[in-house]
C-alpha positions in Angstrom: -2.9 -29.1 -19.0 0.7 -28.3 -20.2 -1.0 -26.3 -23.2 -2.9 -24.0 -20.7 0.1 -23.8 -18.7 2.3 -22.7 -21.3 -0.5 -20.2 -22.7 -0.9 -19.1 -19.1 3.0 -18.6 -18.7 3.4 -17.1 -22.0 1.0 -14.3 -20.9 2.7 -13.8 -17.6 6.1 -12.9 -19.1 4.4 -10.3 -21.7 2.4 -9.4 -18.5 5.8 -8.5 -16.8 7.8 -7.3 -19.6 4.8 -4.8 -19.9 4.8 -3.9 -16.5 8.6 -3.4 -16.6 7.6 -0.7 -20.0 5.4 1.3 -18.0 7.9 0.9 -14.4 10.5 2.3 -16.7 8.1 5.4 -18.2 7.4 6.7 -14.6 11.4 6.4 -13.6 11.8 8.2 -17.5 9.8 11.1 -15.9 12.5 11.9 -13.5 15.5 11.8 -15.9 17.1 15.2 -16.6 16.1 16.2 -20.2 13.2 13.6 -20.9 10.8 15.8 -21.1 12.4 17.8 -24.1 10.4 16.2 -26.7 9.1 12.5 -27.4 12.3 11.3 -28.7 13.9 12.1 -25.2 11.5 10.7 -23.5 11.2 7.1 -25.4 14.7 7.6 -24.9 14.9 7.7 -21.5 12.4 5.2 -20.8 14.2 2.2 -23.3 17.5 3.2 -21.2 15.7 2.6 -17.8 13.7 -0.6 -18.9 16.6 -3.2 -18.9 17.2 -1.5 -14.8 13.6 -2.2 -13.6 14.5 -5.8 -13.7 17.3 -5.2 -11.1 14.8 -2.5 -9.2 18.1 -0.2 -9.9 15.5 2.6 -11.8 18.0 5.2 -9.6 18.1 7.2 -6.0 14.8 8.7 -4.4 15.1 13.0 -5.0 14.1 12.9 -1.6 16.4 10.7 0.3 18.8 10.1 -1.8 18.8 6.3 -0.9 18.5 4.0 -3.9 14.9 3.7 -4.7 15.0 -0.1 -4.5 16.3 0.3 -0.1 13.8 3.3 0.1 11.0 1.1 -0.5 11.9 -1.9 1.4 9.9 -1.3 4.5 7.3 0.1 2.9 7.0 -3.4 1.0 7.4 -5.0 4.5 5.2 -3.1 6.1 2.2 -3.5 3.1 3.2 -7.4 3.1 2.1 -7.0 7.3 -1.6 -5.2 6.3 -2.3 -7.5 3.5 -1.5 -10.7 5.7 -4.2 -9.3 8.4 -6.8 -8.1 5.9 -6.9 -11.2 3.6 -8.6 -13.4 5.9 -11.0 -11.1 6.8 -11.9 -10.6 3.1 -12.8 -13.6 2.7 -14.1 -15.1 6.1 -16.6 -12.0 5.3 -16.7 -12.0 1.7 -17.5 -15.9 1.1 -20.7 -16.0 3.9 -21.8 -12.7 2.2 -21.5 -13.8 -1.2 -23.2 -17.2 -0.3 -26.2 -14.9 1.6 -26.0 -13.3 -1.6 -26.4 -16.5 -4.0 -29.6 -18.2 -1.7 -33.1 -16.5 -2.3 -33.8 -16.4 1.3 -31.4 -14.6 2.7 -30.8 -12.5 -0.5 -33.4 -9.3 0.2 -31.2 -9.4 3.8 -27.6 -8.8 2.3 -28.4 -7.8 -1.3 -28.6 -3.4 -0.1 -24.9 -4.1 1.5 -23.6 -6.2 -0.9 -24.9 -4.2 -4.1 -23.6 -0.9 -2.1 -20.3 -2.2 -2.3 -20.2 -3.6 -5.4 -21.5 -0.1 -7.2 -18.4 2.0 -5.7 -15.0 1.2 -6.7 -13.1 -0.6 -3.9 -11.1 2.2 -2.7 -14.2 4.5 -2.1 -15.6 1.8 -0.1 -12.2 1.6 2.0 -12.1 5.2 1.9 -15.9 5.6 3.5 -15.2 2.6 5.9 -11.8 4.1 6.8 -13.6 7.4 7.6 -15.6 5.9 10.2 -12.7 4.0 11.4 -10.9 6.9 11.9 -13.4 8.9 14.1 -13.5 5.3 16.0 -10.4 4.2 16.3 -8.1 6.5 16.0 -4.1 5.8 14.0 -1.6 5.0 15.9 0.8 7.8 17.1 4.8 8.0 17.1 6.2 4.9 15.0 4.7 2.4 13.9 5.2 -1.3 15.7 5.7 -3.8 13.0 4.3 -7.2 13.5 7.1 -9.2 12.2 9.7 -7.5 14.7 7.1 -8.0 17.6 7.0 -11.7 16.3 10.5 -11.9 15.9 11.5 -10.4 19.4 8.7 -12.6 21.5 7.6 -9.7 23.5 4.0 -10.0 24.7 3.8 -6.4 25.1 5.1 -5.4 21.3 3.0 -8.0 19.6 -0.4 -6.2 21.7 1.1 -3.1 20.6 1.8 -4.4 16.5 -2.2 -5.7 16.5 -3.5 -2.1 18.2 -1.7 -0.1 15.7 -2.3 -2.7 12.2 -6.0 -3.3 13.4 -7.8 -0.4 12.2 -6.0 -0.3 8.8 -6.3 -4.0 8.3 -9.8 -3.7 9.1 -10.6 -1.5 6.7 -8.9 -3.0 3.7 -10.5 -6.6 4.8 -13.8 -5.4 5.0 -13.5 -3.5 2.0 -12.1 -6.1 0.3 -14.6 -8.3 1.4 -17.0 -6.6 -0.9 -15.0 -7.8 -4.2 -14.8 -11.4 -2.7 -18.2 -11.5 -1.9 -19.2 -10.7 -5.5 -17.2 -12.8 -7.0 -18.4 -15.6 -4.9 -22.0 -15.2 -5.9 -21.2 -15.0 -9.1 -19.0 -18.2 -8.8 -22.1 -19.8 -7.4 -24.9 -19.0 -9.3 -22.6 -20.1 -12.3 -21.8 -23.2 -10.8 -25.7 -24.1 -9.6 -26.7 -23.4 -13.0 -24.6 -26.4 -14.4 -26.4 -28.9 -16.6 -25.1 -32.1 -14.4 -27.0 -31.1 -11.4 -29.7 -33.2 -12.7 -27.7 -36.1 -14.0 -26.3 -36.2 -10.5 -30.2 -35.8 -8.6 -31.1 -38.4 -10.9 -28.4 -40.6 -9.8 -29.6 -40.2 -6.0 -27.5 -37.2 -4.7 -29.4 -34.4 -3.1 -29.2 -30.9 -3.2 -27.1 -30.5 0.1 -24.5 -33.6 -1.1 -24.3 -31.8 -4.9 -23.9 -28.0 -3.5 -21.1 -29.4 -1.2 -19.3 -32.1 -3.7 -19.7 -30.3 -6.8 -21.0 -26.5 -6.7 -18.4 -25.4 -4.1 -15.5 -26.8 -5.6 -16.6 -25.5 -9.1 -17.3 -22.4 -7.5 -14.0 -22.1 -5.9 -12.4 -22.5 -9.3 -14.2 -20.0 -10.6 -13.4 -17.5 -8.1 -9.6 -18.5 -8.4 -10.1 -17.4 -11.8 -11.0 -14.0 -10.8 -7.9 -13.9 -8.3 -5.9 -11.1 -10.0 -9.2 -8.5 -9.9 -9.9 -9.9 -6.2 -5.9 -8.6 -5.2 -6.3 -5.4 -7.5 -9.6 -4.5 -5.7 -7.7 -5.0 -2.1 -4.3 -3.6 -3.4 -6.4 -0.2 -3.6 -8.5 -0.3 -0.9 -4.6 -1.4 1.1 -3.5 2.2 -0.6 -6.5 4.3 0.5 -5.8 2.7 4.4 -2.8 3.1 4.3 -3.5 6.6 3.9 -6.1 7.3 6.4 -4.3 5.3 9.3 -0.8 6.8 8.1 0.5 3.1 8.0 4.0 3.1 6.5 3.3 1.3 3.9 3.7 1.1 0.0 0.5 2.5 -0.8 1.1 5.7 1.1 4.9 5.7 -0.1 3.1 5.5 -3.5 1.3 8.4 -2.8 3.9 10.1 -1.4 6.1 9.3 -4.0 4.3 11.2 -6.9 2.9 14.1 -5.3 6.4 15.0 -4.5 7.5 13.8 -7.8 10.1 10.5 -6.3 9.7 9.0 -9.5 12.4 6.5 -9.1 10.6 5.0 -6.3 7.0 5.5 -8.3 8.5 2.9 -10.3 9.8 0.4 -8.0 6.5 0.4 -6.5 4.0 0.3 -9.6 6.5 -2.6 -10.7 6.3 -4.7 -7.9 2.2 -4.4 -7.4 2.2 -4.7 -11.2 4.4 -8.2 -11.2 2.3 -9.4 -8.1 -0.9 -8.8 -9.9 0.7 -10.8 -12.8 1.2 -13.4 -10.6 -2.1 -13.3 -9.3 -3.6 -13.8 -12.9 -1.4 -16.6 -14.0 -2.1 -18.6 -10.2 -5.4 -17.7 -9.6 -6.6 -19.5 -13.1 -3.9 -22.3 -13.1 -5.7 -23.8 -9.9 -8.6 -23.2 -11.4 -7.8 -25.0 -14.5 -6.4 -28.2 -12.2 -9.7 -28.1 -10.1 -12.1 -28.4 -12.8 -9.4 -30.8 -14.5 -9.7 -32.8 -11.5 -13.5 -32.6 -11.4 -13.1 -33.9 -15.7 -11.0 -37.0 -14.5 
């Protein structure tokens, strides 16, 4: 176990120290002069590296803040939509994945499932957020956060928070459920497939007492494995949302960001997705690791 964890860990640092290389090539972009020649550039982009770490990559061109307070709310308003879509990916994405995995109800689910698994997440958010849209129209005027509505225990701002998070949220859980549903049925038909399933029938377990002892938890494993392409798959459909439903967050300042050419704040944010996708990949198959450990012992 402290092998894998060290392997695990190892990779996570050069996971960040890359992500802090490419950060500091999109603040580079915006440094007077770096696009002279390559030399400039490289230049540029070894002088910025060491400031990613601090978020201190410079001020936004647009509002002259420092890029780190710029993207702050956007940050708190994209931690908001992820905490209401992530239960509904996988409250939807587990049932459809098991569907998915059982022969009966396979031919029911498999169109859907197979749909959403053919188009890259954000052009399944991007189609369900369409619909959405014509629906359930964004929210006008600022947007109520959840957290303040929390925080100021006013009834009528927390109604107001869920109205104006719902349709976005929505949309990035139900996309994401597509990813998580996938994974799942690959997790279980990898799990059901195990040799010790008829070591265990021949020891008197049935099928119910071995798919809910055994298959689900090595199932779960495996689909903690797969956490940091389950978070990438949301984290775009989260960016195409946050688009559609003009939520505040750090998708859309992402978005934002570039086509106006904020590159200081381009970098903040592909950092910080970058380091929690990292984090994703060296969690996600850690618990895997002490699950099927645990199943070993």
């Amino acid at each position: 176990m402290l092998r894998y964890a060290l392997l695990r860990a190892a990779m996570l640092i050069a996971s960040i120290a890359g992500a802090a290389l490419v950060a500091a090539a999109v603040a580079a972009l915006g440094q007077p002069g770096a696009l002279a020649s390559a030399g400039d550039f490289f230049g540029a982009l070894l002088a910025k590296a060491p400031d990613v770490f601090l978020f201190d990559v410079g001020d936004s061109s647009i509002s002259g803040l420092t890029a780190r307070i710029e993207t702050g709310p956007a940050f708190l308003a994209s931690l908001e939509l992820l905490l209401f879509a992530l239960p509904i990916a996988f409250l939807v994405g587990v049932p459809l994945g098991s569907a998915l995995a059982d022969p009966k109800t396979r031919p029911i689910v498999a169109p859907i499932v197979q749909l959403a698994g053919s188009l890259p997440v954000f052009c399944t958010a991007l189609l369900i957020g369409i619909v959405f849209a014509q629906l359930w129209p964004a929210h006008a005027g600022d947007v109520p956060l959840l957290f303040a509505a929390i925080a100021s225990h006013d009834t009528g701002a927390l109604i107001a928070a869920l109205q104006a998070i719902a349709p976005a949220g929505v949309t990035v859980g139900l996309a994401g459920a597509g990813a998580v549903g996938l994974a799942w049925r690959n997790a279980l038909e990898t799990a059901s497939a195990e040799p010790y399933r008829d070591g265990l029938r021949r020891l008197g377990l049935s099928d119910a007492e071995i798919l809910r002892v055994y298959v689900v938890r090595q199932a779960l494993a495996l689909t903690l494995a797969d956490l940091a392409d389950i978070m990438l798959a949301i984290f775009a459909a989260d960016a195409v949302a946050e688009w559609i439903f003009a939520w505040p967050g750090a998708g859309a300042a992402f978005i934002h960001a570039v086509a106006l050419e904020d590159w200081a704040v381009a970098a903040v944010i592909v950092f910080v997705i970058a380091v929690i996708r990292a984090g994703a990949d060296f969690a996600g198959p850690m618990a895997a690791h002490a699950l099927i450990a645990e199943d070993a012992s």
